[in-house]
C-alpha positions in Angstrom: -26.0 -10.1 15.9 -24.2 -13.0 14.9 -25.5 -13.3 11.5 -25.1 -9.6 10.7 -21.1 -9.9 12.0 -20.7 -12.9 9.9 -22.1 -11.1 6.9 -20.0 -8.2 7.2 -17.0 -10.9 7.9 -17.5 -12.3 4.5 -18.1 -8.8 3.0 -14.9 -7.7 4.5 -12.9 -10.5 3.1 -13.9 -9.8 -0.4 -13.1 -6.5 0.4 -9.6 -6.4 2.0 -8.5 -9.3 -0.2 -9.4 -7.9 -3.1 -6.0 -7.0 -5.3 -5.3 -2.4 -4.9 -3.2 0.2 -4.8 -2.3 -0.5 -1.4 -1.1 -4.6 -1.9 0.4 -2.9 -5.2 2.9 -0.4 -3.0 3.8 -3.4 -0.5 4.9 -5.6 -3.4 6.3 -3.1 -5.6 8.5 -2.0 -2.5 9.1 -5.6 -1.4 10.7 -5.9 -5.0 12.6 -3.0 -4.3 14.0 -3.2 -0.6 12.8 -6.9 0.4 10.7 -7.8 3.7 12.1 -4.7 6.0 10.6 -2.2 3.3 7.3 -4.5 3.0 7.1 -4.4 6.5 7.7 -0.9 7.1 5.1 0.0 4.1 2.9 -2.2 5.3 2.5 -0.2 8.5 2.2 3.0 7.1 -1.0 1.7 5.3 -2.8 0.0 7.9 -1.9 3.2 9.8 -3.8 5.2 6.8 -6.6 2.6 7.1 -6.9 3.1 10.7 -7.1 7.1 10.2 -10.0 6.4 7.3 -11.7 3.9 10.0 -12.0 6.7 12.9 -13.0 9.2 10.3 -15.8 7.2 9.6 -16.6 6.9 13.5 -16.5 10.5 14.3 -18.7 11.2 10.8 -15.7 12.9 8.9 -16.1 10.9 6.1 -19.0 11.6 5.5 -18.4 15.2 5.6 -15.9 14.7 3.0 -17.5 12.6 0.6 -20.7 15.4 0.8 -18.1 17.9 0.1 -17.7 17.7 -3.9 -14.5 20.3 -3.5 -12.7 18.7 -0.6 -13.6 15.0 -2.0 -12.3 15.7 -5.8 -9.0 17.8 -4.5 -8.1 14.6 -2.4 -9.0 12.0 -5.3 -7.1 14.4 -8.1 -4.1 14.6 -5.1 -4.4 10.8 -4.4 -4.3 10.2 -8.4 -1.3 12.5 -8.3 0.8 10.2 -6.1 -0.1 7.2 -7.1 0.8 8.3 -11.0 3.8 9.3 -9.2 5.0 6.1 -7.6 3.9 4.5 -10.8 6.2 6.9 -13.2 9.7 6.3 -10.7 9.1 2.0 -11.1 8.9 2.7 -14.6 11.7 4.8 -14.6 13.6 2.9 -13.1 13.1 0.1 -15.4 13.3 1.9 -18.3 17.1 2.6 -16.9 18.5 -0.5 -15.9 17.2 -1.9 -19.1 20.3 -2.6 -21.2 22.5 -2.9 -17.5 23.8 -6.7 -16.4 23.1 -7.2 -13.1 24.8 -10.7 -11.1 22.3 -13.1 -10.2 23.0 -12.5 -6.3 21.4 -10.1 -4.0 22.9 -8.7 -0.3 22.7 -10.9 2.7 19.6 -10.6 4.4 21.0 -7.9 7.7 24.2 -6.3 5.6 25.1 -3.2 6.4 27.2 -0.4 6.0 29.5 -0.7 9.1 27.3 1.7 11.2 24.0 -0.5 11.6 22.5 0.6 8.6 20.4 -2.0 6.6 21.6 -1.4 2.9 19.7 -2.5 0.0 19.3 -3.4 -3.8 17.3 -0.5 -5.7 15.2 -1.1 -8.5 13.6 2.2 -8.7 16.2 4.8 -9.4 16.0 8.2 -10.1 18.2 11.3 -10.9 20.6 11.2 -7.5 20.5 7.6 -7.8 23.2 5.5 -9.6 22.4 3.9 -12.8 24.1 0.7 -11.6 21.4 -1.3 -9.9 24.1 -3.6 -8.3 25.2 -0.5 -5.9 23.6 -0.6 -2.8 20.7 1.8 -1.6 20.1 3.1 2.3 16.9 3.6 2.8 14.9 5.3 5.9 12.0 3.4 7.8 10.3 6.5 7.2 10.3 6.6 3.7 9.0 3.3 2.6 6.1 3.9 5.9 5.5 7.3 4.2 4.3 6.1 0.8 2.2 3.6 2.5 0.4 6.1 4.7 0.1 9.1 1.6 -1.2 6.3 -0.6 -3.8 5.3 1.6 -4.7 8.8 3.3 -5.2 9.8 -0.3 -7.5 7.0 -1.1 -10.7 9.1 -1.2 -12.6 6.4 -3.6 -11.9 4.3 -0.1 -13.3 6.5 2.4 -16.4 7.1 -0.2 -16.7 3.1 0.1 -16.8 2.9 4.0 -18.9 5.7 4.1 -21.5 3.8 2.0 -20.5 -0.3 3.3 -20.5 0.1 7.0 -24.1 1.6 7.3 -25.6 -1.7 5.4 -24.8 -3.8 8.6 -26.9 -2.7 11.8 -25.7 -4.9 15.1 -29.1 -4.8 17.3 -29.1 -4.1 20.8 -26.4 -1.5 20.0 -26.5 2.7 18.9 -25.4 3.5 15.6 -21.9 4.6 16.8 -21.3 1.7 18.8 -22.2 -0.4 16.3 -20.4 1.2 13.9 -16.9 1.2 16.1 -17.1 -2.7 16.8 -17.1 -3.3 12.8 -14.3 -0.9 12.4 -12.8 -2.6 15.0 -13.3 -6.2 13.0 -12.5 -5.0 9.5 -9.2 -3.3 10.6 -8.5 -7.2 12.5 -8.8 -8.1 9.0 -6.6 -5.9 7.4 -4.3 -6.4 10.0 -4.6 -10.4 9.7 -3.6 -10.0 5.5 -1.4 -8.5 5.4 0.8 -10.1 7.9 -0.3 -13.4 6.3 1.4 -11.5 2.8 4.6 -10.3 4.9 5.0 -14.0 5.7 4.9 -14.8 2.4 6.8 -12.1 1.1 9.6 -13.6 3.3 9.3 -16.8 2.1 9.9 -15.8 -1.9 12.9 -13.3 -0.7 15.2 -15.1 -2.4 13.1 -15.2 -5.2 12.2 -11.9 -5.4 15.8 -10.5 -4.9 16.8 -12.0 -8.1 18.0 -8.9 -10.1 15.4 -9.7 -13.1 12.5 -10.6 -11.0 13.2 -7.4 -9.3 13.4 -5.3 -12.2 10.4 -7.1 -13.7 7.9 -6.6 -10.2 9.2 -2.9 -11.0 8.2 -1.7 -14.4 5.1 -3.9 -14.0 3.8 -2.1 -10.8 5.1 0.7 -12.4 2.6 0.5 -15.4 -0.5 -0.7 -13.0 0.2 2.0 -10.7 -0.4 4.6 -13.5 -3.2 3.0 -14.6 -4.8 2.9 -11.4 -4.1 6.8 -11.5 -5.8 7.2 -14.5 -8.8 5.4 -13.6 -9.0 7.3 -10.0 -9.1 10.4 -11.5 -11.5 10.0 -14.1 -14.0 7.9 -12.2 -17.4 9.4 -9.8 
């Protein structure tokens, strides 16, 4: 048993580490409302992940990836959103491009006079002002939303853990036991990353809060993002 959780381990590293759509969001929106919208993103996609992780327990996922309707609606919806996401950075970029910003960003903890963290945007659109120097409220809820849409969306994901968890078979245990212990380990995993990126997110605040590096983390995560959209919709 040892040798088979040590494998999947190692596979899971490779796995969780490896650069997506999800690390992507959490930068893009560290960039655009520092370590409070990380964090908050950051929970709405390890909530996702968890959702994907039971499906695969009760067999759900499976049902869905055998399903060629219900499996290409959610990968055309989840190519939808993330072309979305990608299309307001770019936006965004596109509109601050000729506007001087200082070189300072808010305090760390400023608000509005009612307890309300405020923040620099760097993704504007329409009801938005042009002025990136005006400050932005933003809801928990809304940065935890596009972390758990991304990732519910994911379908190419849920297609992966269908096919990755049945490769490692823990003896002495059934099938579904088996199969809730590794969920259990790779969402530890998950878990473990990304708080190790939320530290480090905090550490590069300042840096990130510069107005340019801001502005740049944008229209680049902008173009990836739609990219990645591309590529989800047109791959099997």
């Amino acid at each position: 048993m040892t040798q088979v959780l040590l494998a999947f381990v190692g596979a899971t590293l490779v796995i969780v580490l490896s650069p997506g759509p999800d690390t992507l969001l959490v930068l893009r929106n560290a960039a655009a409302g520092g370590r409070r919208a990380a964090a908050w993103t950051t929970l709405g996609i390890l909530v996702g992940g968890l959702a994907w992780l039971v499906a695969v327990v009760a067999g759900l996922a499976a049902l869905i990836r055998s399903s060629e309707a219900v499996y290409g609606s959610l990968r055309y919806l989840g190519a939808a959103y993330l072309a979305y996401l990608g299309a307001r950075s770019l936006w965004g970029w596109w509109r601050t491009r000729d506007v001087r910003v200082p070189s300072f960003a808010p305090e760390e903890g400023a608000d509005d006079g009612e307890g309300r963290e405020l923040v620099a945007p760097s993704d504007p659109l329409g009801a938005l002002p042009a002025d990136p120097t005006v400050l932005e409220e933003r809801s928990w809820w809304g940065w935890a939303r596009q972390g758990l849409t991304t990732n519910l969306l994911n379908a190419k994901f849920a297609a992966f853990l269908v096919a990755f968890f049945p490769q490692f078979v823990l003896p002495g245990m059934s099938r579904v036991h088996g199969t809730i212990v590794l969920a259990v380990v790779f969402w530890a995993i998950a878990v473990l990353w990304y708080a190790a990126m939320l530290v480090a997110i905090g550490r590069l605040a300042t840096w990130i809060a510069r107005p340019r590096v801001r502005r740049g983390i944008g229209g680049l995560s902008g173009a990836i993002l739609v990219v990645m959209a591309v590529v989800v919709a047109v791959g099997h």
